[in-house]
C-alpha positions as CSV (number, residue, x, y, z in Angstrom):
1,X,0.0,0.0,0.0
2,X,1.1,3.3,-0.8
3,X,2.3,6.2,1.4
4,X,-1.1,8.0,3.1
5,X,-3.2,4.7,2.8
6,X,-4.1,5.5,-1.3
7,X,-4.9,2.6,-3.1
8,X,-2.9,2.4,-6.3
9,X,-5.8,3.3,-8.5
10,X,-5.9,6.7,-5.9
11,X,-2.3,7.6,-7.4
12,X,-3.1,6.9,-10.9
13,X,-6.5,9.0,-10.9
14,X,-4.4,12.0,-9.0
15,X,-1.9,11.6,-11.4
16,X,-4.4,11.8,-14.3
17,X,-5.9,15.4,-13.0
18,X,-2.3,16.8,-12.5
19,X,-1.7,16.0,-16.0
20,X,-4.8,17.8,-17.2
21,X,-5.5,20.0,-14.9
22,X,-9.0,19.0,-14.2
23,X,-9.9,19.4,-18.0
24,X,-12.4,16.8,-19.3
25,X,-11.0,17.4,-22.7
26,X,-7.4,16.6,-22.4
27,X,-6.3,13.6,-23.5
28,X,-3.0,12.1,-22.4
29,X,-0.6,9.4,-23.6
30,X,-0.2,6.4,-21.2
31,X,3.3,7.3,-21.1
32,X,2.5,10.5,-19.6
33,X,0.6,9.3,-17.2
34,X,3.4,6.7,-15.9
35,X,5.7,9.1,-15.6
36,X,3.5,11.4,-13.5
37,X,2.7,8.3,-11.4
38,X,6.2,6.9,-11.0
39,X,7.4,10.2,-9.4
40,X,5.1,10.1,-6.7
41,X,5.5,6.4,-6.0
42,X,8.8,4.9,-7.4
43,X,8.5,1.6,-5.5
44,X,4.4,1.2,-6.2
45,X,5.1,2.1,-10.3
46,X,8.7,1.2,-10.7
47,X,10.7,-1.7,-11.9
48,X,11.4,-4.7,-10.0
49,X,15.0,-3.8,-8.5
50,X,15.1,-0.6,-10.0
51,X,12.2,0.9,-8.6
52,X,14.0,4.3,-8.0
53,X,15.5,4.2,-11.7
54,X,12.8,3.0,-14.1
55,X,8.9,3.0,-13.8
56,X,6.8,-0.1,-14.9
57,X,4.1,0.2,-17.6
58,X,2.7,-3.1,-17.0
59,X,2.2,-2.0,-13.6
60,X,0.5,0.6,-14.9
61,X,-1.9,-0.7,-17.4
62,X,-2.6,-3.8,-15.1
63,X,-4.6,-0.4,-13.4
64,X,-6.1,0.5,-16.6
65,X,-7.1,-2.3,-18.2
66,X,-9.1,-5.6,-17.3
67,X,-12.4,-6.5,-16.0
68,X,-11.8,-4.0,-12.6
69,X,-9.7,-1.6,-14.4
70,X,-10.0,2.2,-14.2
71,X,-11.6,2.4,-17.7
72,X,-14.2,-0.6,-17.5
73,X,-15.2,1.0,-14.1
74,X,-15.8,4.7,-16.1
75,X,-13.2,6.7,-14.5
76,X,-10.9,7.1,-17.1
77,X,-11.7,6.6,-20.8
78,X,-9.9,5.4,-23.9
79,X,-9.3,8.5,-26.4
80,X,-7.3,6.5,-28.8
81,X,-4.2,3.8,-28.7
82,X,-2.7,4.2,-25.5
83,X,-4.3,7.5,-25.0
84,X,-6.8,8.2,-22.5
85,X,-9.4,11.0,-20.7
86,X,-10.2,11.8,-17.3
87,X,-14.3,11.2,-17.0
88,X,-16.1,13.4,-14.4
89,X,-16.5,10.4,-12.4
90,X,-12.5,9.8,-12.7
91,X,-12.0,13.6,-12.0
92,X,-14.5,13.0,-8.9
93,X,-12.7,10.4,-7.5
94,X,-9.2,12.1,-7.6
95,X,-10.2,15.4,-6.1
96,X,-11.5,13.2,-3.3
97,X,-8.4,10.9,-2.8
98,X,-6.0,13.9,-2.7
99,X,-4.8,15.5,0.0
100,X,-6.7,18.5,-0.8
101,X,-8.8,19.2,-3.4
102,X,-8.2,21.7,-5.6
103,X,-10.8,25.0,-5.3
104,X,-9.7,26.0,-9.1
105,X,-10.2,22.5,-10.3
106,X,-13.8,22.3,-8.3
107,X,-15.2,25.4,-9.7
108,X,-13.9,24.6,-13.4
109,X,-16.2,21.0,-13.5
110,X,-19.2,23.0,-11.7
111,X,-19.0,25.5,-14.2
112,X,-18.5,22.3,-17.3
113,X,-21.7,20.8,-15.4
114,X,-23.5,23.7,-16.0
115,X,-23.0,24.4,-19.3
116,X,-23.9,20.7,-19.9
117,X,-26.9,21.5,-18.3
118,X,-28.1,24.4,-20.1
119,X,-27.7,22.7,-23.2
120,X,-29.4,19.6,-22.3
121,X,-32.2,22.0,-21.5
122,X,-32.3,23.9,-24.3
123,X,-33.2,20.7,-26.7
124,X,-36.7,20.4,-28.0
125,X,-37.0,16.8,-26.8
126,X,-35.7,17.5,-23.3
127,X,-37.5,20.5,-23.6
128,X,-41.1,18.6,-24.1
129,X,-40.0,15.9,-21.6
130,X,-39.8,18.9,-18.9
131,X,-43.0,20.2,-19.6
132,X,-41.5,23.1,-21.1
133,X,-44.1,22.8,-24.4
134,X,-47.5,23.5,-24.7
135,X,-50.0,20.6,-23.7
136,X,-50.3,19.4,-27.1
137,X,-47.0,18.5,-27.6
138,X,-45.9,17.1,-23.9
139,X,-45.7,13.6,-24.9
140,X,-42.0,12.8,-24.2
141,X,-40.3,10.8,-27.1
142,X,-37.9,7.9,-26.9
143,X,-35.2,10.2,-27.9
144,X,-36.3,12.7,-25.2
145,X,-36.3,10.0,-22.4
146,X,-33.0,8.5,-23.4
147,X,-31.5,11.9,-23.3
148,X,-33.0,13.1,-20.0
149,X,-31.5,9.0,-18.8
150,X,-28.1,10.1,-19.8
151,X,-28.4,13.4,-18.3
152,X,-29.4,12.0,-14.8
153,X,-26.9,9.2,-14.8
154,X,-24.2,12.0,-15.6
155,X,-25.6,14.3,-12.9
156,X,-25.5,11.3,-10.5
157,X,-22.1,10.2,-11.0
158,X,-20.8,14.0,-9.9
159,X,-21.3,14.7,-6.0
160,X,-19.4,18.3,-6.8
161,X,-20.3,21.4,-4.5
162,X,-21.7,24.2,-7.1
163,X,-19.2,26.8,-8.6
164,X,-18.5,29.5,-7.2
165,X,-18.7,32.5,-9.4
């Protein structure tokens, strides 16, 4: 177990948002992200017998691959070979394992949450699904429900305080 009683997925997340900075839209190299990781914990990320020297991809992508891996549980995703993306969820879970989170960071994703929000609502579907229509035209659509489904379940996976502006 790491220094501070992190798990090693802890390191790799707070790893991921130094890299970017708390941006959702930065992607990132896998290479990156080992380095960042292997200089905060040589002997968790490092080479067998060379811990100090060299870091250990496979150590690494053990983390983000696989069945319990940090993409398959959504808090990182794949943005191309060997590249990746902090998700919200990802971002979440790093500003919570670190030793302090980040006020600039914080009010950056509660400001992206609410932009996301004002365009979800400005959608005709979403629109008619939130009563937003006249009567005649209130019956929500499949297209209205899925989207008001993915807006919830992306709403619920962020437990962020609102921005301060």
């Amino acid at each position: 177990m790491p220094k501070g009683g992190k798990t090693l997925e802890d390191l790799v997340l707070v790893a991921a948002q130094e890299i970017t900075a708390g941006d959702l839209t930065h992607d990132f190299a896998a290479e990156r992200l080992l380095v960042q990781v292997w200089k905060h914990e040589p002997e968790a990320f490092g080479l067998r017998g060379y811990e100090r020297e060299h870091p250990d991809a496979n150590k690494l992508y053990t983390k983000l691959d696989g069945k319990k891996g940090l993409v398959a549980r959504g808090l990182l995703e794949k943005s191309g070979e060997r590249r990746f993306r902090l998700t919200r969820s990802g971002l979440n879970a790093a500003l919570q394992s670190g030793d302090s989170p980040d006020p600039e960071i914080q009010a950056k994703l509660g400001r992206k949450i609410q932009d996301e929000i004002a365009a979800l609502v400005g959608f005709a579907e979403l629109a008619s699904f939130g009563g937003f229509l006249p009567a005649h035209q209130q019956r929500p659509s499949a297209s209205a429900l899925q989207m008001s489904t993915v807006f919830l379940r992306k709403l619920s996976s962020c437990s962020m305080q609102p921005a301060r502006r």
